[in-house]
N, C-alpha and C positions, 0 to 999 in steps of 0.2 A: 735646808729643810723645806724651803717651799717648794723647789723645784719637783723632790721627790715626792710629797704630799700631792701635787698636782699629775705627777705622772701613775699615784698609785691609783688615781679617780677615771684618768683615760685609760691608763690600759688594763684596769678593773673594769671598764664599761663596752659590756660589745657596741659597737661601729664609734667607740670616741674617736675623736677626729685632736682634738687641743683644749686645753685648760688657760686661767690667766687667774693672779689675783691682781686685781690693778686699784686703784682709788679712785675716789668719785669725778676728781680734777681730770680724769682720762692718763695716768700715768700709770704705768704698766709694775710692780715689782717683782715681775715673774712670770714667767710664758713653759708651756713645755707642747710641743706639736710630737704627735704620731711621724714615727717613718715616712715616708713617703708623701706626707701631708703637704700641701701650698698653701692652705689658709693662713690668711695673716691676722691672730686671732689676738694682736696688738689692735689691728683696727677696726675688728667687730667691737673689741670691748671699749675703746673710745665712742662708740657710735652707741653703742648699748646702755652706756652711763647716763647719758641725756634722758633717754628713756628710761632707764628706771628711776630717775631724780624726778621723774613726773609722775609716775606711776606713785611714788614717795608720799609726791605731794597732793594728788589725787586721794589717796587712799587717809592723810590727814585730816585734810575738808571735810572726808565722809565720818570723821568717826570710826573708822572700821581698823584701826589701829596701825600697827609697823609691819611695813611691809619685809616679810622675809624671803618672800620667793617669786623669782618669775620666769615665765617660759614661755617660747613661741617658737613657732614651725613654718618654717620658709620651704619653697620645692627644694632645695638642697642641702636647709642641714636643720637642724633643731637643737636653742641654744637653753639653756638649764643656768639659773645664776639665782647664788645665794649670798641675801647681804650678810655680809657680818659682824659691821656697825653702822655709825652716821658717816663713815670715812673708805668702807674698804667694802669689796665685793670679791666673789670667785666665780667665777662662770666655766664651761662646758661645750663645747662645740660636738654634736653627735652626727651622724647620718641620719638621715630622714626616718630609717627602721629600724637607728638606733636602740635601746635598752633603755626607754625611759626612767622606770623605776629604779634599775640600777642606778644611773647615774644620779638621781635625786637623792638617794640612801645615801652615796657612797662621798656627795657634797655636803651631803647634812651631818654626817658623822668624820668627814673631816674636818671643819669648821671650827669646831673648839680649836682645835689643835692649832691650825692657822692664827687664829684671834688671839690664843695663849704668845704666841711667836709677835706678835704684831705689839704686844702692849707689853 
């Protein structure tokens, strides 16, 4: 179920590149890359959990409540990750002229369904 979940969010998203749900420990439960893809988007999202476990914690200090979404644009991809509890995340690897809004939709409205599977 997650594999395809994850695959209907890349190749529902023009320039997806790969999906993950991993957990916050950096363990992966699930990966799916585009064709022809090389990203190892096992080790963006180990590297991404660090950062949004800050951004977590950042955004608690302030008051400004739970953090559900973050994004950033590097010169060659733009990553889209939505948490989906205190434990698990799904992220997004695009092309830089990726379909942003697509991809945001299409994580936000899978998301139940993932978290349904999870618990």
């Amino acid at each position: 179920m997650f594999k395809e979940a994850l695959q209907g969010v890349v190749d529902g998203t023009d320039g997806g590149i790969a999906g993950l749900l991993m957990d916050f420990e950096g363990i992966p439960l699930e990966s799916y890359h585009r064709d022809g893809s090389a990203l190892d988007i096992e080790s963006v999202g180990a590297e991404v959990s660090v950062v949004v476990k800050a951004i977590q914690r950042a955004s608690e200090m302030l008051d400004a409540g739970a953090t559900h979404e973050v994004a950033f644009q590097s010169e060659r991809m733009l990553t889209l990750i939505r948490v989906l509890n205190e434990n698990y995340f799904v992220a997004l690897a695009l092309s830089p002229e990726g379909n942003f809004g697509k991809g945001r939709y299409l994580l936000r409205v899978t998301a139940p369904r993932l978290l349904d599977e999870l618990t």
